[in-house]
Backbone atoms as SQL, in Angstrom:
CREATE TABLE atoms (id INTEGER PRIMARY KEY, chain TEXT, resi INTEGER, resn TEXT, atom TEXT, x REAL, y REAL, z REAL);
INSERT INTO atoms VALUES
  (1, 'A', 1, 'UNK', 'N', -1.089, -18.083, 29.902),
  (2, 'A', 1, 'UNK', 'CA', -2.277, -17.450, 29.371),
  (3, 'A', 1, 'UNK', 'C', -3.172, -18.534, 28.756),
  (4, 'A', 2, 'UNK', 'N', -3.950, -18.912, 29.155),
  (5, 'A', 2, 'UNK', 'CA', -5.299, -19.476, 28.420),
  (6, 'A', 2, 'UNK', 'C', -5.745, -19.251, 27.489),
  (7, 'A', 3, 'UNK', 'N', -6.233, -20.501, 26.841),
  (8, 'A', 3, 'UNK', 'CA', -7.127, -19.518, 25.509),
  (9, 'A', 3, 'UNK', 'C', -8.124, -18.623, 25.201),
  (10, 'A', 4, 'UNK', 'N', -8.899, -18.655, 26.606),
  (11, 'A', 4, 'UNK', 'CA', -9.962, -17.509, 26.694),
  (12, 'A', 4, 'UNK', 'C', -9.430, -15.769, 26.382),
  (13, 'A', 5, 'UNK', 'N', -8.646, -16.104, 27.402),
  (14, 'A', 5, 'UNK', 'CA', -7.212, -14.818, 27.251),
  (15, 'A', 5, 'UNK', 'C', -6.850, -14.036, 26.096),
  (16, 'A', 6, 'UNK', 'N', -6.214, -15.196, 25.228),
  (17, 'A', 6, 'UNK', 'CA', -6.012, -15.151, 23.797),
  (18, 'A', 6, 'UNK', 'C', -6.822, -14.906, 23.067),
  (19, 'A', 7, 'UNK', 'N', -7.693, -15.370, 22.767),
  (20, 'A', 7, 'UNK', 'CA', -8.721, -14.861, 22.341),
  (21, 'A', 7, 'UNK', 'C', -9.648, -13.214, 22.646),
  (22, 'A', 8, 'UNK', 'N', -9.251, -13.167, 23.691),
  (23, 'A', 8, 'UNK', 'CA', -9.945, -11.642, 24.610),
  (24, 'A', 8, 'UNK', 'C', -8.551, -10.381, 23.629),
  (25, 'A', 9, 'UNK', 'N', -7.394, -11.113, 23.752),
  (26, 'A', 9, 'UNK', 'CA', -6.271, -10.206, 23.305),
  (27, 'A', 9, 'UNK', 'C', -6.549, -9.878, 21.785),
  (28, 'A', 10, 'UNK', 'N', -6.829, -10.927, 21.380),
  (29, 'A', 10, 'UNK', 'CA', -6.765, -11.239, 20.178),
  (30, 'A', 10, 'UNK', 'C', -8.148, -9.818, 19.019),
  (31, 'A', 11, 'UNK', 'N', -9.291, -10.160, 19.913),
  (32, 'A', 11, 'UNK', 'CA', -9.970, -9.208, 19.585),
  (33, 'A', 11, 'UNK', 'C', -9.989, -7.869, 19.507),
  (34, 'A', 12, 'UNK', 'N', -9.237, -7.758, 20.915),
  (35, 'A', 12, 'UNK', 'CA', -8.669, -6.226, 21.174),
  (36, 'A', 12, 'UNK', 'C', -8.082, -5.626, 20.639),
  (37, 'A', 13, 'UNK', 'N', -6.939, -6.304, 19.956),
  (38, 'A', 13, 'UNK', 'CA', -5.834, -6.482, 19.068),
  (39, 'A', 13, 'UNK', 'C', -6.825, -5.360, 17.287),
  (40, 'A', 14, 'UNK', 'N', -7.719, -6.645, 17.284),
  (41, 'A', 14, 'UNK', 'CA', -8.246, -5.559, 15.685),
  (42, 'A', 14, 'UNK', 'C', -9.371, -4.792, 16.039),
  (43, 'A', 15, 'UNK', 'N', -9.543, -4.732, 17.264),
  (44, 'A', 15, 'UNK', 'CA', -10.657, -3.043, 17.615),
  (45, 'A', 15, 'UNK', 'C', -9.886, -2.014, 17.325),
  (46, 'A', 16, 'UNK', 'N', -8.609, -2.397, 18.005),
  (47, 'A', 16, 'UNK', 'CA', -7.536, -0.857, 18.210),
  (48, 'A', 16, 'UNK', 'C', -6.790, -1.139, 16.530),
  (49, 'A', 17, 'UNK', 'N', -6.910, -2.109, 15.685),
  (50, 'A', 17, 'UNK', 'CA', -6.038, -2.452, 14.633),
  (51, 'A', 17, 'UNK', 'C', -6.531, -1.713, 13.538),
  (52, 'A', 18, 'UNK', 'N', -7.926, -2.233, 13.580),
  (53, 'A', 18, 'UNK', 'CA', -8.750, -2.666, 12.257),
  (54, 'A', 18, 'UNK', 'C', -9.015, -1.190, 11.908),
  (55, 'A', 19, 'UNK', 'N', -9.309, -0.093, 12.429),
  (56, 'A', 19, 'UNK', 'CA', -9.221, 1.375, 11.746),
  (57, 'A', 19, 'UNK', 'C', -8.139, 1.689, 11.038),
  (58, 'A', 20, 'UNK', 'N', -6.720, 1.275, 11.908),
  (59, 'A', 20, 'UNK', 'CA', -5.644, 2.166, 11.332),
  (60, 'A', 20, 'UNK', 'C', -5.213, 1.226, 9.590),
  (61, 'A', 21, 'UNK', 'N', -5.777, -0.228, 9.816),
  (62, 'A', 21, 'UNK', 'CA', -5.239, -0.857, 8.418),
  (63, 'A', 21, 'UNK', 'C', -6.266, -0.764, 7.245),
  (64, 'A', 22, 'UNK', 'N', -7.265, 0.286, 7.934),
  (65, 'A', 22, 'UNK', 'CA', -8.226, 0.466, 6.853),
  (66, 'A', 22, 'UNK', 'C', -7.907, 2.042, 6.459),
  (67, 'A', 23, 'UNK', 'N', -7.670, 2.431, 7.087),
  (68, 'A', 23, 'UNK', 'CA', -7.038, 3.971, 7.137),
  (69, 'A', 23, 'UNK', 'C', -5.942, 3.391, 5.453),
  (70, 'A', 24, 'UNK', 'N', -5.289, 2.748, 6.080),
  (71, 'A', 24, 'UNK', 'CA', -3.424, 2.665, 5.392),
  (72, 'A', 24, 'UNK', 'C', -3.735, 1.760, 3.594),
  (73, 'A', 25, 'UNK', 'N', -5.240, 0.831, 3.973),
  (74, 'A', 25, 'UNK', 'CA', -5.712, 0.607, 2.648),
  (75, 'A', 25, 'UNK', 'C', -6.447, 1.651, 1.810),
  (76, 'A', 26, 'UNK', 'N', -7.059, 2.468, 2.326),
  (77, 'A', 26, 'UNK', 'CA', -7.926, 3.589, 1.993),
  (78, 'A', 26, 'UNK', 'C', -6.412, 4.666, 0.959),
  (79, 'A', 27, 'UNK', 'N', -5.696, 5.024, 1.613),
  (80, 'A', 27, 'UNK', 'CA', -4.259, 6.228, 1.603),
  (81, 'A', 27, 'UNK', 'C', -3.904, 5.248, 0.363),
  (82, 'A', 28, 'UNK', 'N', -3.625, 3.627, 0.489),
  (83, 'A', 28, 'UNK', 'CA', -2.806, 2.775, -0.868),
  (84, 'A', 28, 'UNK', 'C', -3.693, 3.416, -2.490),
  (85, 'A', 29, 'UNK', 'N', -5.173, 2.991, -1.868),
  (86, 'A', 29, 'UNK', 'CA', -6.055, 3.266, -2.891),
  (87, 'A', 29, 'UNK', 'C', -6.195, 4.477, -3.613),
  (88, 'A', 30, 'UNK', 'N', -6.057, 5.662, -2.730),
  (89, 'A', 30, 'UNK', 'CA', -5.727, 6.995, -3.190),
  (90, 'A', 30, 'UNK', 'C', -5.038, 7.408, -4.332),
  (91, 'A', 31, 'UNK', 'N', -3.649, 6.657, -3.823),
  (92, 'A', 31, 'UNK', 'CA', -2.381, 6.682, -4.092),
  (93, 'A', 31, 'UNK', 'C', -1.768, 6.153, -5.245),
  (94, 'A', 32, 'UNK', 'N', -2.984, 5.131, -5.444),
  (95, 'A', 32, 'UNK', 'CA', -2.075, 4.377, -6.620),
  (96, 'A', 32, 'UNK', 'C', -2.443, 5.150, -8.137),
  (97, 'A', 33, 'UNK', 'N', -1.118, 4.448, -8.846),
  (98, 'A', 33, 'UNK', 'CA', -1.077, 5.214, -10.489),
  (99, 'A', 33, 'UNK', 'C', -1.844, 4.086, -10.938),
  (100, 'A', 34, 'UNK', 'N', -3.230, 4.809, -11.534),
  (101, 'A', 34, 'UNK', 'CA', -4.267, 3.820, -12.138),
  (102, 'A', 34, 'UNK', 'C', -3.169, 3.580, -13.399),
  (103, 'A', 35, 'UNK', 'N', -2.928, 4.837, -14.076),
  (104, 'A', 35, 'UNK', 'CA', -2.349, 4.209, -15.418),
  (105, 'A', 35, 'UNK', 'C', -1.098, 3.683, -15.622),
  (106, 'A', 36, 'UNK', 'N', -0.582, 3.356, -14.570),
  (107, 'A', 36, 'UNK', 'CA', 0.807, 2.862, -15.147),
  (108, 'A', 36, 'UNK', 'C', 0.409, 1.004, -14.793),
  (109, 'A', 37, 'UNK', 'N', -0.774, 1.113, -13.702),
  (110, 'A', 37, 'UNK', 'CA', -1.107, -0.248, -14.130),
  (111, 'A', 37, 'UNK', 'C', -2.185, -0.515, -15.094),
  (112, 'A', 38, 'UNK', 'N', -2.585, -0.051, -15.821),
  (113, 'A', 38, 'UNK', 'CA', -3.540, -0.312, -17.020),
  (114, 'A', 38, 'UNK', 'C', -2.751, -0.978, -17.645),
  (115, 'A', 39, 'UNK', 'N', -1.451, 0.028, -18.006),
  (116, 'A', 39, 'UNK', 'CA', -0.375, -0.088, -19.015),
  (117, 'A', 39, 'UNK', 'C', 0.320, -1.618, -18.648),
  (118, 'A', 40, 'UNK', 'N', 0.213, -1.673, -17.529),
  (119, 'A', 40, 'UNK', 'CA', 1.363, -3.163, -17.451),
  (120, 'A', 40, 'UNK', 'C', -0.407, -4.172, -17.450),
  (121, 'A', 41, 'UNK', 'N', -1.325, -4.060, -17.121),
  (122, 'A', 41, 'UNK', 'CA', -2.293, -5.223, -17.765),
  (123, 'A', 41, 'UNK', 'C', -2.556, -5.173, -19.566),
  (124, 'A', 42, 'UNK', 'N', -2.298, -4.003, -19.875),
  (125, 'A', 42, 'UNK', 'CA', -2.446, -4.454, -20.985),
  (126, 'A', 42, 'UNK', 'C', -1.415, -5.055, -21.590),
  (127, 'A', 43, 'UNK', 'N', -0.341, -4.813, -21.068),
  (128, 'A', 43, 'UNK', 'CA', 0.608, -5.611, -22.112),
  (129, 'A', 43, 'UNK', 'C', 0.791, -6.923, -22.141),
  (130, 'A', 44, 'UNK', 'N', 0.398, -7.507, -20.618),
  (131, 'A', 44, 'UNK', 'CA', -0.173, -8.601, -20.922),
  (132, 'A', 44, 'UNK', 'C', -1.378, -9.373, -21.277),
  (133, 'A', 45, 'UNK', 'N', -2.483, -8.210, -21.396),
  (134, 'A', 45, 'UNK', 'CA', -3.945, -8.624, -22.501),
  (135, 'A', 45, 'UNK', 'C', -3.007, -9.172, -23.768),
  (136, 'A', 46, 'UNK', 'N', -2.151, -8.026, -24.336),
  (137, 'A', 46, 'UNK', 'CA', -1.882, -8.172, -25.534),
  (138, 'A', 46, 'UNK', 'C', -0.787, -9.672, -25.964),
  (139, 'A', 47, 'UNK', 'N', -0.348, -9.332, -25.333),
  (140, 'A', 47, 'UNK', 'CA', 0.496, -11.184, -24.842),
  (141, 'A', 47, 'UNK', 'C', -0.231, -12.525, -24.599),
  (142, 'A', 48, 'UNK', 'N', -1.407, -12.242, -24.256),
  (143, 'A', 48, 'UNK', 'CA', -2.305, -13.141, -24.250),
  (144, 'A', 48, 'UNK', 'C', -2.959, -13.301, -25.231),
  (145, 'A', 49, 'UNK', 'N', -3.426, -12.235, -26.080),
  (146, 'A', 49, 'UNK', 'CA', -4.175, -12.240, -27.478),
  (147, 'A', 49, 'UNK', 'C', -3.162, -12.591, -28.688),
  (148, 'A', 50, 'UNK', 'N', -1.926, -12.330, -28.452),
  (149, 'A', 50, 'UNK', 'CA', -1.231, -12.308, -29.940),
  (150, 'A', 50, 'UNK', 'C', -0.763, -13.688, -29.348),
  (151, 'A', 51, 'UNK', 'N', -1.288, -14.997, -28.836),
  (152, 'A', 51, 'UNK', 'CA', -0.904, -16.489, -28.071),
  (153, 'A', 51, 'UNK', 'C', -1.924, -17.169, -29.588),
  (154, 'A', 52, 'UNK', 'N', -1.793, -17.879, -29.827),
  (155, 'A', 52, 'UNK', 'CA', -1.999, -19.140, -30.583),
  (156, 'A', 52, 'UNK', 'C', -3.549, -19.298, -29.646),
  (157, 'A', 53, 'UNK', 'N', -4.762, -19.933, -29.879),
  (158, 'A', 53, 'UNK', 'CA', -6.026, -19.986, -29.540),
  (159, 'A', 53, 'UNK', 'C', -5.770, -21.237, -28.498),
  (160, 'A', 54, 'UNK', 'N', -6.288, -20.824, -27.665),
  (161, 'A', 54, 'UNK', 'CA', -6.185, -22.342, -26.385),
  (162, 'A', 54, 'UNK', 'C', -6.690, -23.704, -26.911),
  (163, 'A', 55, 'UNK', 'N', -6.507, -24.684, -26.588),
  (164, 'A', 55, 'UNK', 'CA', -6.763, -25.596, -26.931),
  (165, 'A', 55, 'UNK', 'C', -8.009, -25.633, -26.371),
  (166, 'A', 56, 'UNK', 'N', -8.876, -26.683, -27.166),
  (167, 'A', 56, 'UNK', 'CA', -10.409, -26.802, -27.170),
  (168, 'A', 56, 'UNK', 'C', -10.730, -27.982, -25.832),
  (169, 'A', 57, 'UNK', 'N', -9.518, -28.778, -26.102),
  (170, 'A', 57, 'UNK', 'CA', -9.963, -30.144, -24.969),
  (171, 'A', 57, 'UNK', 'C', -8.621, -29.929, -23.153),
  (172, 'A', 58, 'UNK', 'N', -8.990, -29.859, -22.411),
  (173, 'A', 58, 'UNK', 'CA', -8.869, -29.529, -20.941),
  (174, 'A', 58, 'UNK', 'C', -8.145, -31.171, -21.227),
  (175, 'A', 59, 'UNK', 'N', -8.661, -31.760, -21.622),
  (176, 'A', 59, 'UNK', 'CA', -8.033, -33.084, -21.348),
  (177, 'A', 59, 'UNK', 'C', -8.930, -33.685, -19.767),
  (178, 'A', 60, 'UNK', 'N', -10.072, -33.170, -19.564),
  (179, 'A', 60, 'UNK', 'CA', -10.971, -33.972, -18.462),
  (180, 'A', 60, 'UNK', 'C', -11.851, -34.808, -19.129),
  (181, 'A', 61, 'UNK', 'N', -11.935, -34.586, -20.355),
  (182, 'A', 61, 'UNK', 'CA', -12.805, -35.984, -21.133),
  (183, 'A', 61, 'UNK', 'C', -12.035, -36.971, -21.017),
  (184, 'A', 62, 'UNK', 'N', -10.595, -37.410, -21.519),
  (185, 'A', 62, 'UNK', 'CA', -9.914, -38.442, -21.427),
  (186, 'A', 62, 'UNK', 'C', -9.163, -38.936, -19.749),
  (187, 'A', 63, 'UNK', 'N', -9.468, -38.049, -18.936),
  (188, 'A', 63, 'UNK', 'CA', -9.480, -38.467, -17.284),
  (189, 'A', 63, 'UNK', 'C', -10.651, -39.524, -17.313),
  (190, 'A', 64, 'UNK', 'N', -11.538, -38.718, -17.019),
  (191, 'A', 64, 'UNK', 'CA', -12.757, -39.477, -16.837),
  (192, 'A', 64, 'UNK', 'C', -12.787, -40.669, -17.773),
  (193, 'A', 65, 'UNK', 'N', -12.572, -40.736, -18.868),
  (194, 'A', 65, 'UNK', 'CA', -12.697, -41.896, -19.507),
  (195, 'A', 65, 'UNK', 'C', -11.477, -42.885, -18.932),
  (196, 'A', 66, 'UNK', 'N', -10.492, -42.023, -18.543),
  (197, 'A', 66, 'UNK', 'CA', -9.696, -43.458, -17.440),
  (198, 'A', 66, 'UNK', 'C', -10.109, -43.598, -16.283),
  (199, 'A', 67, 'UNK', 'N', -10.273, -42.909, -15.739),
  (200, 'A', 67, 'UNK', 'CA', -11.067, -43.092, -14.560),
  (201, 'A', 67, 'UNK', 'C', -12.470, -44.270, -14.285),
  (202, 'A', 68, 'UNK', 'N', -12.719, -44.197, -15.045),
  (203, 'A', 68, 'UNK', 'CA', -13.969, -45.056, -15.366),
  (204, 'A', 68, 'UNK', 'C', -13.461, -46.305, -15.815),
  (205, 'A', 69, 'UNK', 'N', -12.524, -46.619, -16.082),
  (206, 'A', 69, 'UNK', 'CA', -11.641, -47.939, -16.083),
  (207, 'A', 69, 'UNK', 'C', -11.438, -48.508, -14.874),
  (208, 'A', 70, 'UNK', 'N', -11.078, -47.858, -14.350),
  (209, 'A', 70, 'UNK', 'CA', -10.319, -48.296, -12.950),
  (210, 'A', 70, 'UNK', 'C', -11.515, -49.016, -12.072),
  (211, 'A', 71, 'UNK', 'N', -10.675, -49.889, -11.180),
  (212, 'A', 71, 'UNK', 'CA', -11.753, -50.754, -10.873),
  (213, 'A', 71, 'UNK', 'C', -12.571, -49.829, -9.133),
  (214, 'A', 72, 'UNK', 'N', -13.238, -50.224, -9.026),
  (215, 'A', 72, 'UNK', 'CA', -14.026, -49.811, -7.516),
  (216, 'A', 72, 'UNK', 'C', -14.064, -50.404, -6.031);
């Protein structure tokens, strides 16, 4: 089979595909329990908020300032 081929299959492939996996994302979306995932993001909002404050420096000021050492 050639790649023209493959490619010809390939398309065909999500003409006849691409409804039914939008169908099966559509039915997930329906389906899902909004609140039992609220509940599991928030508990990690709250895990994230009750964390000590991030640090202020990324540490890309002191890259660059080595970086800029280095020779060219």
């Amino acid at each position: 089979m050639d790649e023209r081929e493959q490619m010809r299959r390939w398309v065909q492939n999500w003409k006849e595909l691409g409804p039914i996996l939008e169908e099966m994302k559509q039915h997930e979306i329906r389906e899902e329990d909004n609140v039992a995932g609220l509940r599991q993001l928030a508990r990690a909002f709250d895990y994230a908020t009750r964390r000590e404050p991030p640090c202020q420096d990324s540490g890309l000021v002191e890259m660059q300032r080595l970086l800029a050492k280095m020779p060219r």
